[in-house]
N, C-alpha and C positions, 0 to 999 in steps of 0.2 A: 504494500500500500504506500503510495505518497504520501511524501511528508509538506507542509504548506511551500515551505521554500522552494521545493519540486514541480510544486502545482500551480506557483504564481509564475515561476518561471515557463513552462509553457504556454501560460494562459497570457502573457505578455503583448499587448495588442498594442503597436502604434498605429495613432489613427492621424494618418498624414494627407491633408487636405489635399484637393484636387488641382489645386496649382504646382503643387510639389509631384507631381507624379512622371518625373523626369527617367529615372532607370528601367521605369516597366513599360513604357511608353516605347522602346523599338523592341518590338519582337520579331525577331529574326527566324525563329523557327516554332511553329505551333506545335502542341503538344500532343499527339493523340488522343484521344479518347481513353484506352488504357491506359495509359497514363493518368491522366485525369481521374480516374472511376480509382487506382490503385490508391491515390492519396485520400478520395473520397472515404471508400472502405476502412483506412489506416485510421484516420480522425475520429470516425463513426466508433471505431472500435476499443478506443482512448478514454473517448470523452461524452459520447451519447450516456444521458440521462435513465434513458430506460433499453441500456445493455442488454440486461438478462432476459427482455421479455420479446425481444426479438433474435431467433435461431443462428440465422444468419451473420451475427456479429459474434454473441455469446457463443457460439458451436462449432464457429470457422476460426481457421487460422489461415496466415498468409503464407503457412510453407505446408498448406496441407496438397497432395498432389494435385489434387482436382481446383486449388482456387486460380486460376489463371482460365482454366474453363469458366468459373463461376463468373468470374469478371468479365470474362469475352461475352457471356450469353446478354448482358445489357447493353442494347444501341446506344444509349447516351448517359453519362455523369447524372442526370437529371430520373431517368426512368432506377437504375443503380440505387441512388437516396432514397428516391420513394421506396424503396423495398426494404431498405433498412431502420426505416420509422416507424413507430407504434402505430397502431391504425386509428387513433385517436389520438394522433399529435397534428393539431391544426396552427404550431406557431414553427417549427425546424423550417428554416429554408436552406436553397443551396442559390447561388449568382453565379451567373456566367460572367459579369462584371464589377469585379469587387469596389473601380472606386467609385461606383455608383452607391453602394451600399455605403462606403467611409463617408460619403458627403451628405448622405441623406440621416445619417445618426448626428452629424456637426448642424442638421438642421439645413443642410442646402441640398433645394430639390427645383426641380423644375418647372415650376407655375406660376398661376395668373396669381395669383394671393386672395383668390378666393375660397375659404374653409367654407363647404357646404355639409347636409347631408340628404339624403335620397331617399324619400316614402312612397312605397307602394300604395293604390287606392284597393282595401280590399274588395275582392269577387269584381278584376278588372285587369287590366294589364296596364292601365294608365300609372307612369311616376312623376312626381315631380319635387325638385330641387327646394330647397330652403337654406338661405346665407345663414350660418353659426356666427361668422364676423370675417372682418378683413384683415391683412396682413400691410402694415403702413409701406406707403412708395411703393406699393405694387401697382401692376396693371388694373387689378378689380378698383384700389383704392382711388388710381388717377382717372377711373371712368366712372367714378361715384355710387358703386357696389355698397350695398348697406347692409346691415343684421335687419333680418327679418323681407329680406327681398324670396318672392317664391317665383322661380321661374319652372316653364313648363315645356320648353321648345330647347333645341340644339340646333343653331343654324337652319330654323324652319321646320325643322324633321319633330314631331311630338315624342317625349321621351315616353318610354316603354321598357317593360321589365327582362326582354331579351337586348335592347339598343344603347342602356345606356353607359355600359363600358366606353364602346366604339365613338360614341358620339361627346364623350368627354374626354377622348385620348388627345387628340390634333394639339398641335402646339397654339392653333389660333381658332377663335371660333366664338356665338354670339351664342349668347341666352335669352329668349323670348319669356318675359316677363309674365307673371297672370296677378290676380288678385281673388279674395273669396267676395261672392256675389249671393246674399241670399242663399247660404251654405253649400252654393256653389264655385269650383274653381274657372274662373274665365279670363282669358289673353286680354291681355290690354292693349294689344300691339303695338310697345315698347320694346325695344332689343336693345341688349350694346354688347360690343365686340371687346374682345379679351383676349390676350398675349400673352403666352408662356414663355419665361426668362431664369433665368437660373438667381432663384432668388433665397438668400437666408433670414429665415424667421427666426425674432429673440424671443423663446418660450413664454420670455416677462409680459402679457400680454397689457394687463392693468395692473396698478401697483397703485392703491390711495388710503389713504387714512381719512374715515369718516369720521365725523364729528357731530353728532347725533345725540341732543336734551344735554351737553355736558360730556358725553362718554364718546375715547378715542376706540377706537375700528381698525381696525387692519382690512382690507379686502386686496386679496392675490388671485389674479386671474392667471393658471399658469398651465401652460399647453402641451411641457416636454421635458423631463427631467435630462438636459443635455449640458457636459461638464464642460462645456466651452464657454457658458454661459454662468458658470458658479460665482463668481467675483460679482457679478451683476445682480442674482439672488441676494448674496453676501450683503450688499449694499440696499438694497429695499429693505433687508432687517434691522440695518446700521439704521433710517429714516425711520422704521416703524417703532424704535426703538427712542427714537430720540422724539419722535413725537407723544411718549407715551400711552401708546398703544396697549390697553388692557383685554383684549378680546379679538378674533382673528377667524375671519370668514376666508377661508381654504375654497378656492372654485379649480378645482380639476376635472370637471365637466365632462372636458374635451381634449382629456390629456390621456394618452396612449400607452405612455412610458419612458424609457431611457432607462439612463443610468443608474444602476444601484448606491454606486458611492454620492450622487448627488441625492437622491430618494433620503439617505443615512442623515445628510447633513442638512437638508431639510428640514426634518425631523428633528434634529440639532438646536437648529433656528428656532424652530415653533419650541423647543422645550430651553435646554440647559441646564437642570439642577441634574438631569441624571448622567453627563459624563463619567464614560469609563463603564456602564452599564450596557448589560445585553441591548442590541436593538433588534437582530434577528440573527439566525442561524440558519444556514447552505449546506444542503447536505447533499451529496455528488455518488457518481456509481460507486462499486465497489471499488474503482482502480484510487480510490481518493479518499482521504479522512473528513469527517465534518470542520465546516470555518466559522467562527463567531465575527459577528459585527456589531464593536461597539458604540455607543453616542458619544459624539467627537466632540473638539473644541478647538477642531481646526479644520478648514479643508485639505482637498488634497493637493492643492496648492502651498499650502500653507500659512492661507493669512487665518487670524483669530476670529471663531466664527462669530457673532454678532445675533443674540439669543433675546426670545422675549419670558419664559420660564413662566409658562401657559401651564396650567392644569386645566384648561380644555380647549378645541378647539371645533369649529362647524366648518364641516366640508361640503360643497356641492358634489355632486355625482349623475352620471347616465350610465347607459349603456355603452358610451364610449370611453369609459374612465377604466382603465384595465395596468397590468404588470406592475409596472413602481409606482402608479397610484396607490394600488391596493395595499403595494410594502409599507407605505407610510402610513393608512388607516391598518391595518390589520398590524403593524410593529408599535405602532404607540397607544394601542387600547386597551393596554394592559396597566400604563401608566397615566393615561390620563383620560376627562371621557372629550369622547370622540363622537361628535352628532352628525351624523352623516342625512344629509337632506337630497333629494332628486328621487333619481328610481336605480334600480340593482345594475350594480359593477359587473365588467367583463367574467371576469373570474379566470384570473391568469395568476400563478404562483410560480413560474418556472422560470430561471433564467437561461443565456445566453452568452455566447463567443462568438468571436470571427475565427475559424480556423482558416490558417493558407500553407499552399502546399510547401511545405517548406520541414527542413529535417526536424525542427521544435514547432511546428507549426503556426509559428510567429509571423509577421508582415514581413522583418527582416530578413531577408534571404529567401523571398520569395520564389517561386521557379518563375523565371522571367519568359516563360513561354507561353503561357496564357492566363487569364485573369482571373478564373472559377476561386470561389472560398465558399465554407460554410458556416453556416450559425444557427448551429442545431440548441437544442434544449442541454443543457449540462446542470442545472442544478433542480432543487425545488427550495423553497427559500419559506420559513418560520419565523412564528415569534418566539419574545424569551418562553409565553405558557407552551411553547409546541405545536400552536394550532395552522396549519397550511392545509393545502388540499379543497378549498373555494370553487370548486367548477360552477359551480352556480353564481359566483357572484357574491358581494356585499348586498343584502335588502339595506335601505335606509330606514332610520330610526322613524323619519318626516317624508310620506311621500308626496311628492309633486313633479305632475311630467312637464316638461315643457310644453306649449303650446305653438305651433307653428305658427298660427296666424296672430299671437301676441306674446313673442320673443320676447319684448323689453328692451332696453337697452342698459347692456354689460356697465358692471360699478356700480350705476345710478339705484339707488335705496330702494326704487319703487317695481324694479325688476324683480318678475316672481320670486324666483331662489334666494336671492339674497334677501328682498322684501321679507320672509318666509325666517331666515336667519337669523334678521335680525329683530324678527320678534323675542327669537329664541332667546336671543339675548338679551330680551329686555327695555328695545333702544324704544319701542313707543312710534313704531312704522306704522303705515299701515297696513289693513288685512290681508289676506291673501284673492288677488283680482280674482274675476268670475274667469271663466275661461270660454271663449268664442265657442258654439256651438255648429258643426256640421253634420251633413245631411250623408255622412259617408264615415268607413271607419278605416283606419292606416296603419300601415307596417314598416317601419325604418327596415332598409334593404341596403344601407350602405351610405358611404363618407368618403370625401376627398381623404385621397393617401392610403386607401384600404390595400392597393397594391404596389405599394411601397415594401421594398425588403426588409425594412426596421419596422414597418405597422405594427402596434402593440409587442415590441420585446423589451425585455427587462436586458439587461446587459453588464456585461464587465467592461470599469472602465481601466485606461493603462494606469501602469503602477510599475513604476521604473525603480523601485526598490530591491528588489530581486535579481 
């Protein structure tokens, strides 16, 4: 069994931005397939989470005579994985282009900076769109894209439950506006046109301190727990702090995940008396020991982290709040309470690597002949009481769905969830709004970034200590 300094040491991922991608960039000779699929099998058989419950990793060996057969019978790197995965692992991916994945975890991806997500109308085949928010200096922002915009058209074409992959892929392309009419949806025939650029989003989406009958608020709008962005986290606690900030409305709504070590120091922030204390435990196949993780008083940068030492906290939540959302509710609710408001979390406990073909499986030393990595499941992640294992999700304590046709606007007091919070708290808001009434009933079918290769992973971030 591995001992941690063995285990960090392969687990050592630099994530080097896509400007820097200079030595991988001439490939001179591509790699086969076999080749490919040998390193694929190699990693899988290292570091996959649930080893034993698949034959084919647990029962093979790479010098048994037959596995060079076994590896030939898979046409691609791709068909090879899927075989070596739980048949209920809906988070392991494998990339044909890894620095698409290193840029899309640093938060830089390819779009308009419009954050939607996609309702099905049931007993119909009709969907349509609904803005969650904009991303500043984006294309949606500089064509005046709002929260709460429902569009219903793709450059003309009415979106539909087979269409609307294909018709939100293009780099360019208009959204036909509708509105609810008498609890129906109808076109206004309004359109605007939208441009995908290669754009990076600061997780930090709002960051204010309300000031409500006397009592100071925190509200954190926060989309992505990504360690490039830590020093800027750091710094909205440094203000929420200095404002005197007694109470802390957590909106992870529409946060997917990232990194663990920034999830830990979150959790940091929002507390502080409990430095040096469990905040959760990782626990890895058999080829690995269990790791503890504790509440820090420093990033991993190492500046001093900047704590409000909360004994409780009110989080928002959907159905899109999943992986190191859920670390942070499920690793601090042992310690302090934890109100969770919206409707029930992804229910994701499992983290992740970038594995690349390389002799320690590191970025370093990559095989410079083609770009494939994987980032399959490797761990399942607890609190200090032991409990993981969530497939169902967080219920919240307070439910409330969002309303399509009366989103709110993000921050402002009188927006449902928060509005909702800060009852909780006491501030003397008002009630909770009626909610618009339609003639039809809906099924969320999807969100910008759902095929993104980082969509909802938990992940390991580098750690050059080792």
């Amino acid at each position: 069994m591995l001992n941690r300094k063995s285990f960090y040491a392969l687990l050592l991922i630099v994530f080097i931005g896509v400007s820097c991608q200079d030595d991988l960039d001439d490939v001179i000779s591509p790699s086969s397939n076999i080749e490919i699929q040998n390193f694929v099998w190699e990693a899988m058989n290292v570091f996959y989470l649930y080893r034993s419950d698949v034959p084919d990793l647990s029962q093979r060996s790479s010098t048994d005579s037959d596995f060079d057969d076994f590896i030939s019978s898979f046409d691609t790197p791709e068909s090879l994985f899927d075989n070596l995965i739980r048949e209920d692992d809906r988070f392991s991916v494998i990339v044909s282009d890894f620095r698409e994945l290193e840029a899309a975890i640093q938060g830089q991806t390819l779009s308009n900076g419009m954050r939607f997500g996609l309702v099905l109308i049931e007993n119909t085949t009709q969907v349509f769109g609904y803005v969650r928010y904009v991303v500043p200096d984006s294309s949606a922002d500089l064509q005046g894209v709002e929260r709460g915009m429902i569009f219903t058209e793709i450059d003309g074409t009415p979106l539909s439950d087979t269409n609307f992959n294909e018709l939100l892929s293009p780099e360019q392309y208009s959204i036909g506006l509708a509105e609810l009419q008498d609890g129906q949806l109808i076109t206004t025939g309004q359109t605007i046109l939208l441009n995908k650029a290669v754009l990076t989003e600061n997780p930090i989406h709002i960051a204010n301190t309300l000031d409500i009958n006397g009592q100071s608020i925190g509200y954190l709008m926060y989309n992505g727990f990504r360690s490039n962005f830590e020093s800027e986290l750091n710094q909205v606690f440094a203000q929420f702090v200095s404002d005197g900030v007694t109470d802390l409305v957590l909106d992870l709504r529409y946060n997917g995940g990232g990194s663990i070590e920034t999830a830990k120091d979150l959790a940091s922030m929002i507390t502080g008396q409990f430095e040096g204390e469990i905040f959760a435990r990782e626990k890895f196949n058999d080829n690995f020991e269990e790791e503890v993780l504790l509440f820090d008083d420093q990033t991993a940068e190492g500046e001093n982290i900047n704590n409000l030492n909360l004994n409780r906290v009110f989080v928002l939540t959907t159905g899109s709040t999943a992986s190191a959302s859920e670390l942070v509710i499920n690793a601090l609710d042992p310690y302090i309470t934890v109100t969770q408001i919206g409707t029930t979390t992804t229910g994701k406990f499992q983290g992740s690597t970038t594995l690349y073909d390389s002799p320690d499986f590191r970025r370093q030393n990559a095989n410079p002949n083609h770009f494939y990595a994987l980032q399959p499941l490797i761990l399942e992640i607890e609190n200090v009481e032991g409990f993981t294992g969530f497939t169902d999700g967080f219920d919240p304590e307070i439910e409330l769905a969002e309303d399509f046709f009366n989103l709110g606007v993000l921050g402002n007091p009188s927006e449902p969830l928060l509005s909702l919070a800060l009852q909780q708290i006491g501030a003397g808001v008002q009630g909770k709004p009626l909610q618009k009434q339609t003639s039809f009933q809906t099924l969320k079918i999807g969100e910008d970034g759902m095929y993104l290769p980082n969509y909802q992973r938990m992940y390991f971030k580098t750690d050059t200590k080792f």
